[in-house]
N, CA, C, O and CB atoms as a CASP TS submission, in Angstrom:
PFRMAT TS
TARGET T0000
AUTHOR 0000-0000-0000
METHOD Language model
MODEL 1
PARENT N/A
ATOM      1  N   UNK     1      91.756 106.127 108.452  1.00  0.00           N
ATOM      2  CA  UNK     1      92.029 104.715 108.626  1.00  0.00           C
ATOM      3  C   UNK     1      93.523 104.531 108.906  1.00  0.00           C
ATOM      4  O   UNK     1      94.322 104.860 108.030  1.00  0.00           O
ATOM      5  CB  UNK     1      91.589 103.905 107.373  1.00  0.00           C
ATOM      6  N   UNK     2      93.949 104.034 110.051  1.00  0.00           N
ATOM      7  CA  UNK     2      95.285 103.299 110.277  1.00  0.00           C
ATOM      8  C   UNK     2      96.169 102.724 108.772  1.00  0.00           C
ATOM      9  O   UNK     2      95.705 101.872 108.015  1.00  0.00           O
ATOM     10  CB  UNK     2      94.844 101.903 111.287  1.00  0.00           C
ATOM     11  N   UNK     3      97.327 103.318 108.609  1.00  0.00           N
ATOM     12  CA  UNK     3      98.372 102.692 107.690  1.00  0.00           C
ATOM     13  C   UNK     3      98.156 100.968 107.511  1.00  0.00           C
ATOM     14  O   UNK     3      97.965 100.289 106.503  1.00  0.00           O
ATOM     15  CB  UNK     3      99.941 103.045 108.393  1.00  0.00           C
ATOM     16  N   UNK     4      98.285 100.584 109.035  1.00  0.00           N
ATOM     17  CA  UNK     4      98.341  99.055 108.629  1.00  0.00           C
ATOM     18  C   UNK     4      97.160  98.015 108.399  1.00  0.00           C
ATOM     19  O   UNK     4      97.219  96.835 108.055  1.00  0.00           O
ATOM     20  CB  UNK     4      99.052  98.463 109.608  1.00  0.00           C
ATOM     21  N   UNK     5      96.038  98.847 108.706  1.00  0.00           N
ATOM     22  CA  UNK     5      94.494  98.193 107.999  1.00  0.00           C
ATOM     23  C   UNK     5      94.601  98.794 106.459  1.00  0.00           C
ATOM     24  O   UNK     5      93.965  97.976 105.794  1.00  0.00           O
ATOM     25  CB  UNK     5      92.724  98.928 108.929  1.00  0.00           C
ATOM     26  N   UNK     6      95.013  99.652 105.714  1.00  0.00           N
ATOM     27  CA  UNK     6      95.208 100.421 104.560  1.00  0.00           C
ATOM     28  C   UNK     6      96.289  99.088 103.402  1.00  0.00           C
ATOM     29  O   UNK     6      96.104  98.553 102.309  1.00  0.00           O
ATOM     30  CB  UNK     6      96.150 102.174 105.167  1.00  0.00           C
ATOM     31  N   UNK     7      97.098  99.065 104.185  1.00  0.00           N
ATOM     32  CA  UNK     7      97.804  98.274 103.822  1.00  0.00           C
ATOM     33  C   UNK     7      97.195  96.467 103.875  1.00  0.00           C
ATOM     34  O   UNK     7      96.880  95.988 102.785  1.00  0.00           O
ATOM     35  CB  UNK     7      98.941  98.695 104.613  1.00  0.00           C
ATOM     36  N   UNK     8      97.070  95.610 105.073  1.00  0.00           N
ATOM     37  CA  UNK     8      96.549  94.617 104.896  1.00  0.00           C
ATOM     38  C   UNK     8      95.172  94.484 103.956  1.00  0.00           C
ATOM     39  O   UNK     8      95.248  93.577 103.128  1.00  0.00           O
ATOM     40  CB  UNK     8      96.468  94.269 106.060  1.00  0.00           C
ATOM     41  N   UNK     9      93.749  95.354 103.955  1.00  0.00           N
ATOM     42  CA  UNK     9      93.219  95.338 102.897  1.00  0.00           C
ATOM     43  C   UNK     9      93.624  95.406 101.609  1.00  0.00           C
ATOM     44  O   UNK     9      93.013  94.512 101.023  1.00  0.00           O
ATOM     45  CB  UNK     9      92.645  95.941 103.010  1.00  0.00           C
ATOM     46  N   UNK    10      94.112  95.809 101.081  1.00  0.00           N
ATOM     47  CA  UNK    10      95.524  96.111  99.808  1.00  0.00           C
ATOM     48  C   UNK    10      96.277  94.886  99.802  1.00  0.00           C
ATOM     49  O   UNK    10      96.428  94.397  98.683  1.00  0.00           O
ATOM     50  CB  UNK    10      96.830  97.499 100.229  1.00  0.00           C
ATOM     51  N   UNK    11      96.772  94.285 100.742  1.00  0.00           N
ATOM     52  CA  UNK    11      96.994  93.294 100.741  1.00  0.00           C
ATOM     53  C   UNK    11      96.398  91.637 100.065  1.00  0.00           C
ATOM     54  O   UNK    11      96.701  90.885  99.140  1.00  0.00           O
ATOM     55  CB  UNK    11      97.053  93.539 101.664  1.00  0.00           C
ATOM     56  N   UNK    12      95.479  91.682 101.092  1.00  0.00           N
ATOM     57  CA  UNK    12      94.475  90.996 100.662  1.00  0.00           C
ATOM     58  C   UNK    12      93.534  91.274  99.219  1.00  0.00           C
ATOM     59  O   UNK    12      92.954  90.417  98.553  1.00  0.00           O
ATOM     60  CB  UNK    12      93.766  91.065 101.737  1.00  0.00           C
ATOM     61  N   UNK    13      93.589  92.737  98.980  1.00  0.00           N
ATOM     62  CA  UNK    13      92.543  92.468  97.924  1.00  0.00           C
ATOM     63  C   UNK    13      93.345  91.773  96.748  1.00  0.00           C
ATOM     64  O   UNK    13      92.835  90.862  96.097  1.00  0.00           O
ATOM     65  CB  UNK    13      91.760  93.901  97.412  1.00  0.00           C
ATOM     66  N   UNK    14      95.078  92.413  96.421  1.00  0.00           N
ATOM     67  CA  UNK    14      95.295  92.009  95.419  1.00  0.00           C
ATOM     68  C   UNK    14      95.963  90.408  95.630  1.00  0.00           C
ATOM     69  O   UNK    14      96.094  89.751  94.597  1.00  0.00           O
ATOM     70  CB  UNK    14      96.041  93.061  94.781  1.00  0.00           C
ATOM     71  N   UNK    15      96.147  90.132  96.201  1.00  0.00           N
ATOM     72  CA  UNK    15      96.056  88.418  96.669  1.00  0.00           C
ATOM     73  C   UNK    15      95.233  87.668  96.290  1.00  0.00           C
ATOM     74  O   UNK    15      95.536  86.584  95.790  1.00  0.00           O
ATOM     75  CB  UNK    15      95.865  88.094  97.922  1.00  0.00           C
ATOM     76  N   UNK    16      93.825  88.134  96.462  1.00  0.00           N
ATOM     77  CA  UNK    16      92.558  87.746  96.007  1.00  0.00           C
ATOM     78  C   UNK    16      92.303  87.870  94.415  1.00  0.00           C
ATOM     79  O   UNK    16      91.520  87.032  93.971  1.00  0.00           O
ATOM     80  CB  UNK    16      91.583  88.567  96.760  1.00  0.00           C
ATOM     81  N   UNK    17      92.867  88.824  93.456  1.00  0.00           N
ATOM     82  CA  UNK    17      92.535  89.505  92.679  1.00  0.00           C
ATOM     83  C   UNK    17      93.496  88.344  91.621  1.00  0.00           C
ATOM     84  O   UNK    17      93.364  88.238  90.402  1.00  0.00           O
ATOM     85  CB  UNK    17      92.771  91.159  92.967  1.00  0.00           C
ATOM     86  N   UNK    18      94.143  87.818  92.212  1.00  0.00           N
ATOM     87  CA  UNK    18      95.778  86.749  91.677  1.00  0.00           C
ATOM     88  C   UNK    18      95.550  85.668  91.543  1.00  0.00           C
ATOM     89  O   UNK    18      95.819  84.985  90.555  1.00  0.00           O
ATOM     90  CB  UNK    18      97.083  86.526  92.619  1.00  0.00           C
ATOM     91  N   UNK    19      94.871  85.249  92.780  1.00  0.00           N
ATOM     92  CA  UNK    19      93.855  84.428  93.228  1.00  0.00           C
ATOM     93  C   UNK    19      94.714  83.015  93.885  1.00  0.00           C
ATOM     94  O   UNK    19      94.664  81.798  93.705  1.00  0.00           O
ATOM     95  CB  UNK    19      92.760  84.112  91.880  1.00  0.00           C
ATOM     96  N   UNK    20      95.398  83.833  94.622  1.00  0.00           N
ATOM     97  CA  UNK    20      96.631  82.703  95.602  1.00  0.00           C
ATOM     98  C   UNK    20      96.176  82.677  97.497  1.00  0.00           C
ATOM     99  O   UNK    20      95.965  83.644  98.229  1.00  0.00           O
ATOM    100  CB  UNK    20      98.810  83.697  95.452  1.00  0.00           C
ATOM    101  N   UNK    21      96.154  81.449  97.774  1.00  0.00           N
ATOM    102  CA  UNK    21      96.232  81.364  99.161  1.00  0.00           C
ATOM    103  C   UNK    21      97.315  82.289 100.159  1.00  0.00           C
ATOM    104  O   UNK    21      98.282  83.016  99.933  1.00  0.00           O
ATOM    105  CB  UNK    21      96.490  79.986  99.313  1.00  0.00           C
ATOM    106  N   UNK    22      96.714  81.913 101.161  1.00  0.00           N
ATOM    107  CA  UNK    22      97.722  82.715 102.057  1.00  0.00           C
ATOM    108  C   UNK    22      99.025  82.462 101.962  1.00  0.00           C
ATOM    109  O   UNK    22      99.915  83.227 101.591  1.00  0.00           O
ATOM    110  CB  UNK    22      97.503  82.571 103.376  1.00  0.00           C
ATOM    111  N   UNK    23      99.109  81.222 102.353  1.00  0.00           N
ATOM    112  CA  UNK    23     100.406  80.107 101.632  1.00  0.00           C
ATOM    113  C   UNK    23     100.935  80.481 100.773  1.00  0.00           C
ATOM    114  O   UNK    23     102.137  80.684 100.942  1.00  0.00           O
ATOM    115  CB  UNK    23     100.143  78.844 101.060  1.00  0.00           C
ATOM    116  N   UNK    24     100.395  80.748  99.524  1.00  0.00           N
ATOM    117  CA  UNK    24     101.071  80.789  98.435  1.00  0.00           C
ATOM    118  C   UNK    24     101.743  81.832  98.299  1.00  0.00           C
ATOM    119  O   UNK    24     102.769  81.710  97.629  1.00  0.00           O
ATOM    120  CB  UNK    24     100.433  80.621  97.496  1.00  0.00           C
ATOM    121  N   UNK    25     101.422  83.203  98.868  1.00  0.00           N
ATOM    122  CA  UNK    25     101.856  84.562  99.203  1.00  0.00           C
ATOM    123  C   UNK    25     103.174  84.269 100.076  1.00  0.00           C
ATOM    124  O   UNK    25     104.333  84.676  99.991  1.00  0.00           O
ATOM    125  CB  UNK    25     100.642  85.454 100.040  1.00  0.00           C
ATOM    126  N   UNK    26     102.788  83.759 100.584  1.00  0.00           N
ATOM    127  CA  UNK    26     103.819  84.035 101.807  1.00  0.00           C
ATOM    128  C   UNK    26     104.923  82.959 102.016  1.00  0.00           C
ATOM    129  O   UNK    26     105.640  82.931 103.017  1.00  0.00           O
ATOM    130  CB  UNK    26     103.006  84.113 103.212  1.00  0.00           C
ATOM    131  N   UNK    27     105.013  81.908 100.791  1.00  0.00           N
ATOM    132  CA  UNK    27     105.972  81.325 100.477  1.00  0.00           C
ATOM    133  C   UNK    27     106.696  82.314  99.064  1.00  0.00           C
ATOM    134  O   UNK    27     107.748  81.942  98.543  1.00  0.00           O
ATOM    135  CB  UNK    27     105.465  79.801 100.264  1.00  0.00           C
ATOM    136  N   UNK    28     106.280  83.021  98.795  1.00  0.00           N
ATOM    137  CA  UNK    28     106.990  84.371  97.912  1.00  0.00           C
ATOM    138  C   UNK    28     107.345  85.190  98.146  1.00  0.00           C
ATOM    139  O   UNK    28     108.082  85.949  97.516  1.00  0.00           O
ATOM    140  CB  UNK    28     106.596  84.975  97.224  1.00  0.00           C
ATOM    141  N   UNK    29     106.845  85.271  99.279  1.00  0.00           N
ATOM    142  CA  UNK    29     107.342  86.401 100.341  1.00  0.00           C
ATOM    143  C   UNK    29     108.529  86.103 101.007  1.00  0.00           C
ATOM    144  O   UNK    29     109.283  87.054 101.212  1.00  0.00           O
ATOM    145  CB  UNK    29     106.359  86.662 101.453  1.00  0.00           C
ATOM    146  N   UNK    30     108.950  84.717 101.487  1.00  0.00           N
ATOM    147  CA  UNK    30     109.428  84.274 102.674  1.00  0.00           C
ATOM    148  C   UNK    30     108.746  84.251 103.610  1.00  0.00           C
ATOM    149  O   UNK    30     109.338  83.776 104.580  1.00  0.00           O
ATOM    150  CB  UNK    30     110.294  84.767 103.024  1.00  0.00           C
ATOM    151  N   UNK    31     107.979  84.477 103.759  1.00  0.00           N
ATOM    152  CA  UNK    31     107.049  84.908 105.775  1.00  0.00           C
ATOM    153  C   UNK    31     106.571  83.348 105.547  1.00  0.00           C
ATOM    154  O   UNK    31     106.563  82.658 104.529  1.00  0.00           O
ATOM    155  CB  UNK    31     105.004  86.680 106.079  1.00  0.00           C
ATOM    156  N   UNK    32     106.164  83.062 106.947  1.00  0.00           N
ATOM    157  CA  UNK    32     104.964  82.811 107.291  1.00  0.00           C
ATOM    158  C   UNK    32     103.748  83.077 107.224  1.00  0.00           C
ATOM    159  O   UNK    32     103.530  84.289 107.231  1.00  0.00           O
ATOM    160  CB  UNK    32     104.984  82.814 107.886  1.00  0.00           C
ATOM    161  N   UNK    33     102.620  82.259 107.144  1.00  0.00           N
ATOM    162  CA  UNK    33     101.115  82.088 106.455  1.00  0.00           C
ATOM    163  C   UNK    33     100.932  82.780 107.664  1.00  0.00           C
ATOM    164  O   UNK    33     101.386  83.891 107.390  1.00  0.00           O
ATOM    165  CB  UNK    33     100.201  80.484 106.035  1.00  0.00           C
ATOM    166  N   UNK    34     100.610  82.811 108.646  1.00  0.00           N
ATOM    167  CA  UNK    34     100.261  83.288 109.939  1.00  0.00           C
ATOM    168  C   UNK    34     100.948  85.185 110.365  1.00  0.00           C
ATOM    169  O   UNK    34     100.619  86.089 111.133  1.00  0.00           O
ATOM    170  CB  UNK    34     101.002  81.930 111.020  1.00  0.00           C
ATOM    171  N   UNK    35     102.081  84.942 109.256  1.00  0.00           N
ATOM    172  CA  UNK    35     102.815  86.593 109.169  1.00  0.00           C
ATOM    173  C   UNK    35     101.604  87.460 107.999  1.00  0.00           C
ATOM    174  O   UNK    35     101.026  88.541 108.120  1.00  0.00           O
ATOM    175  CB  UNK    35     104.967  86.501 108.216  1.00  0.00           C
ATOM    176  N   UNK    36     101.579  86.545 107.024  1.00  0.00           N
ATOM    177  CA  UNK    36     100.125  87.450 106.122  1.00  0.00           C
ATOM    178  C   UNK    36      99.107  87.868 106.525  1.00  0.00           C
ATOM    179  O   UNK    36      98.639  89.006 106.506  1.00  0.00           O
ATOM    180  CB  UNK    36      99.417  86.862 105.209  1.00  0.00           C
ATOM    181  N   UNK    37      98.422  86.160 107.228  1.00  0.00           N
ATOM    182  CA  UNK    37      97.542  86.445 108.457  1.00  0.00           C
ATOM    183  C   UNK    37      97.136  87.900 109.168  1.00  0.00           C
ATOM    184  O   UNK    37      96.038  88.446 109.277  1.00  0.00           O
ATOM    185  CB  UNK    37      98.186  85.745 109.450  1.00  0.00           C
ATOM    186  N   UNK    38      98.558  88.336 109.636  1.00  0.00           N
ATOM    187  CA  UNK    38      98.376  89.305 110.637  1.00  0.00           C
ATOM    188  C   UNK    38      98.471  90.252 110.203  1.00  0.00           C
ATOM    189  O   UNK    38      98.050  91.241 110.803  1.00  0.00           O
ATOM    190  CB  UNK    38      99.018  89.334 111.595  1.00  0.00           C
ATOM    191  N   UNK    39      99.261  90.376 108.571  1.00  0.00           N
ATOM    192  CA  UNK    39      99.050  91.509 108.010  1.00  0.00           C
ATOM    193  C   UNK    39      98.234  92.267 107.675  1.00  0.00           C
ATOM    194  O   UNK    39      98.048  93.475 107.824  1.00  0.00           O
ATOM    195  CB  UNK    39      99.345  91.516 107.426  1.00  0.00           C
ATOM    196  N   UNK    40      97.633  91.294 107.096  1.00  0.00           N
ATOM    197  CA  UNK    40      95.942  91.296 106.150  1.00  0.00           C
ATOM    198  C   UNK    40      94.695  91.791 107.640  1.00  0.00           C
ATOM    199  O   UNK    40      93.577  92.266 107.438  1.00  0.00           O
ATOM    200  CB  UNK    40      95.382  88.875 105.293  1.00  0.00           C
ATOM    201  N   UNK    41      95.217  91.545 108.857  1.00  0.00           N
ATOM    202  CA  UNK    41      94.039  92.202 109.319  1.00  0.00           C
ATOM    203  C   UNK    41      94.744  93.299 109.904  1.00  0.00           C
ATOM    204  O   UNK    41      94.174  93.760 110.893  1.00  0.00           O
ATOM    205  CB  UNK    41      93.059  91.391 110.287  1.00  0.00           C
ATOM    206  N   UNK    42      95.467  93.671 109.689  1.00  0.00           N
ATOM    207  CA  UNK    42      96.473  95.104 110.142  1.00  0.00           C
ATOM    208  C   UNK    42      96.980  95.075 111.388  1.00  0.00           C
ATOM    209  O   UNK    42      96.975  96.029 112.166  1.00  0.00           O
ATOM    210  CB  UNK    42      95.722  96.528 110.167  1.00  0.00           C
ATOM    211  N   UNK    43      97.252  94.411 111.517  1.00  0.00           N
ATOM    212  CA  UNK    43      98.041  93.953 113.142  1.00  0.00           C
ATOM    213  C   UNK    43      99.444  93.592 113.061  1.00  0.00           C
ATOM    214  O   UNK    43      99.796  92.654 113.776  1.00  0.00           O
ATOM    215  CB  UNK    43      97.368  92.523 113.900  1.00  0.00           C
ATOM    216  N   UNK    44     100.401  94.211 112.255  1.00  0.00           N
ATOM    217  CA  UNK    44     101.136  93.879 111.703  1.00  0.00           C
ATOM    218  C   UNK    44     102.204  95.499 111.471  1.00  0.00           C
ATOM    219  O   UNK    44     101.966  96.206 110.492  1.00  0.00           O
ATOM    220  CB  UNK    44     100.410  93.058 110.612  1.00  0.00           C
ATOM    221  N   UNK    45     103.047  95.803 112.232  1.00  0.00           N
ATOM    222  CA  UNK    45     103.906  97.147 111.611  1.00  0.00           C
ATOM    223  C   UNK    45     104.854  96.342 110.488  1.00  0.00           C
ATOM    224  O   UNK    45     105.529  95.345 110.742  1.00  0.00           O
ATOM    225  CB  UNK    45     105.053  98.126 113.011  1.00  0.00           C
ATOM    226  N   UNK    46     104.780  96.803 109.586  1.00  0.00           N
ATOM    227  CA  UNK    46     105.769  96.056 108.127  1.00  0.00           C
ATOM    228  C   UNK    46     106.571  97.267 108.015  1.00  0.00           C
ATOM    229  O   UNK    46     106.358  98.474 107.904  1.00  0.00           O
ATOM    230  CB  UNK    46     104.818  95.596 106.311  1.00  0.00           C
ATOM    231  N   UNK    47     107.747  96.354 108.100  1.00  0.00           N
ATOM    232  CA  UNK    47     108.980  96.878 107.505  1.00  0.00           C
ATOM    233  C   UNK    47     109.127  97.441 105.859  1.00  0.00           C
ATOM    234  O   UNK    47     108.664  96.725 104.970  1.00  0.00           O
ATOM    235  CB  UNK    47     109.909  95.739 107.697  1.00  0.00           C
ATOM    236  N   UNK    48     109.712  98.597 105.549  1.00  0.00           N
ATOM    237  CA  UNK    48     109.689  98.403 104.205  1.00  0.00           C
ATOM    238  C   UNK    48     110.796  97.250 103.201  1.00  0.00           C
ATOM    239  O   UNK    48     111.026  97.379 101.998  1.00  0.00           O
ATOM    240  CB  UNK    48     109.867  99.797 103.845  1.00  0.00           C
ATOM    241  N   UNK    49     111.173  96.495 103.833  1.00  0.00           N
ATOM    242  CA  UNK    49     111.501  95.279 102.977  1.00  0.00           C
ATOM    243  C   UNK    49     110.062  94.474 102.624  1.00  0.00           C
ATOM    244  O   UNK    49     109.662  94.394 101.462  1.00  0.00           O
ATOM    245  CB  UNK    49     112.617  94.238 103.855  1.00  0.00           C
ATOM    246  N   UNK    50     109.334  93.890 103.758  1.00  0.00           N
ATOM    247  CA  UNK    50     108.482  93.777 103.525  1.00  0.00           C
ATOM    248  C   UNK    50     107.274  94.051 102.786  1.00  0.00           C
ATOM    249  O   UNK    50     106.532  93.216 102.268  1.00  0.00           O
ATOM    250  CB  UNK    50     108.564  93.768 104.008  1.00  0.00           C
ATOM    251  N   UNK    51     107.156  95.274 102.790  1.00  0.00           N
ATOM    252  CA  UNK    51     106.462  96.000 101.410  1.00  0.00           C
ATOM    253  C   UNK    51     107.139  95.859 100.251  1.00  0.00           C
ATOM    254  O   UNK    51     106.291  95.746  99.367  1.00  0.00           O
ATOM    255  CB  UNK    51     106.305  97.503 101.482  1.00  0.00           C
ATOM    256  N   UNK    52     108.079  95.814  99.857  1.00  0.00           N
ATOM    257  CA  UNK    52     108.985  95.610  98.919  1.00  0.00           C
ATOM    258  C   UNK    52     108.720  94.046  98.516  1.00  0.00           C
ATOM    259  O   UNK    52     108.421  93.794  97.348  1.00  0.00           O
ATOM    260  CB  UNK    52     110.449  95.981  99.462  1.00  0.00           C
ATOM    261  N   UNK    53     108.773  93.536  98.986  1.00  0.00           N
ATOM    262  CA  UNK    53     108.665  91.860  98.712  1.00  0.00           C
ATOM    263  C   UNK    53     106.981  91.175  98.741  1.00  0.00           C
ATOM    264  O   UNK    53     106.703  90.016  98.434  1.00  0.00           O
ATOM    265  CB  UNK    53     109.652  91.009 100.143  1.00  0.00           C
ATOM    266  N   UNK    54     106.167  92.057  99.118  1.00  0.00           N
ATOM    267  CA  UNK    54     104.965  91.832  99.389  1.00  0.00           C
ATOM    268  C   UNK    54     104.465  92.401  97.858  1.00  0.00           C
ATOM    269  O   UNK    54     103.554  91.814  97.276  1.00  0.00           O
ATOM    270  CB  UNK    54     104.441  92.548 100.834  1.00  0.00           C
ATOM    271  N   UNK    55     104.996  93.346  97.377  1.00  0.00           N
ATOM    272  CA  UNK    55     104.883  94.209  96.274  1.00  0.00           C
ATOM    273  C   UNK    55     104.969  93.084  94.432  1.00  0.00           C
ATOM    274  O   UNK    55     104.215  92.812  93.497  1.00  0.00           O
ATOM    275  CB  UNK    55     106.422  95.484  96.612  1.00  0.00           C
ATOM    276  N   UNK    56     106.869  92.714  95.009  1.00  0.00           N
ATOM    277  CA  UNK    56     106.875  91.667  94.295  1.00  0.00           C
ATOM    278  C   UNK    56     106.382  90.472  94.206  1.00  0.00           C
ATOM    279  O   UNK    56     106.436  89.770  93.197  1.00  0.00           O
ATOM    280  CB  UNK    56     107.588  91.513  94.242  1.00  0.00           C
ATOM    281  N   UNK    57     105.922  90.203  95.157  1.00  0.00           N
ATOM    282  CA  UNK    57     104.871  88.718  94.994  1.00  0.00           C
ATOM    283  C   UNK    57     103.714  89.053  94.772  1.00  0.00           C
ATOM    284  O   UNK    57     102.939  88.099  94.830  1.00  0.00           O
ATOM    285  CB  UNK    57     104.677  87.720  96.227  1.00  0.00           C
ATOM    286  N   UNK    58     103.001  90.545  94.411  1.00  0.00           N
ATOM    287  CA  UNK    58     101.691  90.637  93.929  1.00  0.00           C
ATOM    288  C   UNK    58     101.693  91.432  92.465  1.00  0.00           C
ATOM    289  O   UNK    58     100.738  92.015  91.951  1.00  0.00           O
ATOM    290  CB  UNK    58     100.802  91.378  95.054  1.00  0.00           C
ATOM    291  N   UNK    59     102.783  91.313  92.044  1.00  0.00           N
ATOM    292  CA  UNK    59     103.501  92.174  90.425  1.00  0.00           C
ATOM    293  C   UNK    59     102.785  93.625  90.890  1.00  0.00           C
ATOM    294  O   UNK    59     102.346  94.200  89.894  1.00  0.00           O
ATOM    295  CB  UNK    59     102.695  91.399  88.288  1.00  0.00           C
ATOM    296  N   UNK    60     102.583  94.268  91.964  1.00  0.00           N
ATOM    297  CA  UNK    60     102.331  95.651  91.895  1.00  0.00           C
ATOM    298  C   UNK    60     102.924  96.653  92.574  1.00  0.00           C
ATOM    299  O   UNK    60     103.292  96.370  93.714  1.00  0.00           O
ATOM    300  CB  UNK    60     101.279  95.818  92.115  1.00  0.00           C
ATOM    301  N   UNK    61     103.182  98.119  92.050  1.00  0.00           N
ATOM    302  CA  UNK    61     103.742  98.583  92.696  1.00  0.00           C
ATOM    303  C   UNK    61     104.028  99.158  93.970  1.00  0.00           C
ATOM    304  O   UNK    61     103.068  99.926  93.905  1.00  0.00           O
ATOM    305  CB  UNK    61     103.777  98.844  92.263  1.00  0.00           C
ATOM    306  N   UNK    62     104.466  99.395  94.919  1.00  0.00           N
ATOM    307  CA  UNK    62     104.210  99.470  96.618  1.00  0.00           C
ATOM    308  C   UNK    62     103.386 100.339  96.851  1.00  0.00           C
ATOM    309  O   UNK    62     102.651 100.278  97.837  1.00  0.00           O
ATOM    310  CB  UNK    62     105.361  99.824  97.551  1.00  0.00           C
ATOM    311  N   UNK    63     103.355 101.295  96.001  1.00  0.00           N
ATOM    312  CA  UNK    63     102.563 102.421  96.485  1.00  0.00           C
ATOM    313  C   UNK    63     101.135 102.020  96.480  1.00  0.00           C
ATOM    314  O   UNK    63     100.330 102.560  97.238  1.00  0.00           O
ATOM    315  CB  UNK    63     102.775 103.683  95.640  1.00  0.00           C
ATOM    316  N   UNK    64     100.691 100.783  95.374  1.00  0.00           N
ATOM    317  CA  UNK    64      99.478 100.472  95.397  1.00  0.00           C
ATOM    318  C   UNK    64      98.724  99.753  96.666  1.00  0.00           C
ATOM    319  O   UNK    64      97.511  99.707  96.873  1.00  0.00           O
ATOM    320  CB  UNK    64      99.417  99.797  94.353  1.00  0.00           C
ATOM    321  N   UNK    65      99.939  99.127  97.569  1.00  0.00           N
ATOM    322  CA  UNK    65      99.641  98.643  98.778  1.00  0.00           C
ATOM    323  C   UNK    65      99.205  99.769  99.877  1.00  0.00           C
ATOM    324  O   UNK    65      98.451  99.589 100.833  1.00  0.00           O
ATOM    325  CB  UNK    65     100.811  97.875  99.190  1.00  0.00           C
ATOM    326  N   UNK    66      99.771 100.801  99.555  1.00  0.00           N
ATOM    327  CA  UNK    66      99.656 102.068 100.394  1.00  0.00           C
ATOM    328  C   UNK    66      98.201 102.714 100.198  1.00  0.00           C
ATOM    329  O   UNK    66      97.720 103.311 101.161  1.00  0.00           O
ATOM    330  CB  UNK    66     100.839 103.163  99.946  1.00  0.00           C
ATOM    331  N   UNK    67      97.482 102.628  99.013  1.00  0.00           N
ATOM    332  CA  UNK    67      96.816 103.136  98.502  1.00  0.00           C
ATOM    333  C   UNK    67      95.636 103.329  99.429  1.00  0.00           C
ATOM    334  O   UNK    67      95.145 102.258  99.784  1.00  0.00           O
ATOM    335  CB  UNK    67      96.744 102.610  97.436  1.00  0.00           C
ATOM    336  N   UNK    68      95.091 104.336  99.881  1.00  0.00           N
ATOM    337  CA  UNK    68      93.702 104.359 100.710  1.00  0.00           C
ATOM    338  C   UNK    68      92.738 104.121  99.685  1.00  0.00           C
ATOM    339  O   UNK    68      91.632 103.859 100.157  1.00  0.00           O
ATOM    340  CB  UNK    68      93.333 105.797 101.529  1.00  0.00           C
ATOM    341  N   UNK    69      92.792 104.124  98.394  1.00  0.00           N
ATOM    342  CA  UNK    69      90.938 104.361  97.592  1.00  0.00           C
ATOM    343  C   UNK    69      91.269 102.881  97.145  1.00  0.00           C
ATOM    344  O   UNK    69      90.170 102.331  97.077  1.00  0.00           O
ATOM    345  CB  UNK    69      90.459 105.934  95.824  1.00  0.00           C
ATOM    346  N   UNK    70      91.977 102.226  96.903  1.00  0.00           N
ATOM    347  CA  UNK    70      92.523 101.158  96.583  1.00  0.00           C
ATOM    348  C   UNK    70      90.870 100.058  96.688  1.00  0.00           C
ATOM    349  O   UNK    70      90.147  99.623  95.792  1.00  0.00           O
ATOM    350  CB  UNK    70      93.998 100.872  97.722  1.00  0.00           C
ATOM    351  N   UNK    71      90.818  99.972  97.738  1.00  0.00           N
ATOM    352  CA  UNK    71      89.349  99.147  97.995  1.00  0.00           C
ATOM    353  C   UNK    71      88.103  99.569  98.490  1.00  0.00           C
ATOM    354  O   UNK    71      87.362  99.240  99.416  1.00  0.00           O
ATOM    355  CB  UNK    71      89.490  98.215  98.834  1.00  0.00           C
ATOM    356  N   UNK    72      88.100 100.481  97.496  1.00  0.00           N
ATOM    357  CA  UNK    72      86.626 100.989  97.220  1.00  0.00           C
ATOM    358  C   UNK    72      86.175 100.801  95.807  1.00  0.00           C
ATOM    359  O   UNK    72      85.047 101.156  95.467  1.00  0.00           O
ATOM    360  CB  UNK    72      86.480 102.520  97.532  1.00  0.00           C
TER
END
């Protein structure tokens, strides 16, 4: 599986798991709702600031965004 579908699922799951809108992410993030958007379906190369800040707005650690077994 592609890094950045690995990552936007991971994304999304723990977003979901928090239980915050896109919005709400991504006003913690700084981004744009439409920047999560594109994350979350992996269309998206992220910077590692971005992981970094994506990390802190979901209290987990980056590597868990990285995680392939993550959403299974």
């Amino acid at each position: 599986m592609d890094i950045r579908d690995v990552f936007g699922k991971n994304l999304k799951l723990y977003r979901l798991k928090i239980g915050i809108s896109q919005d709400a992410l991504a006003a913690k993030m700084g981004v744009d709702r439409a920047h999560v958007s594109s994350m979350e379906r992996g269309q998206q190369n992220v910077t590692i600031i971005t992981l970094w800040h994506a990390a802190l707005a979901l209290d987990v650690k980056p590597a868990a965004l990285l995680d392939d077994q993550a959403q299974d």
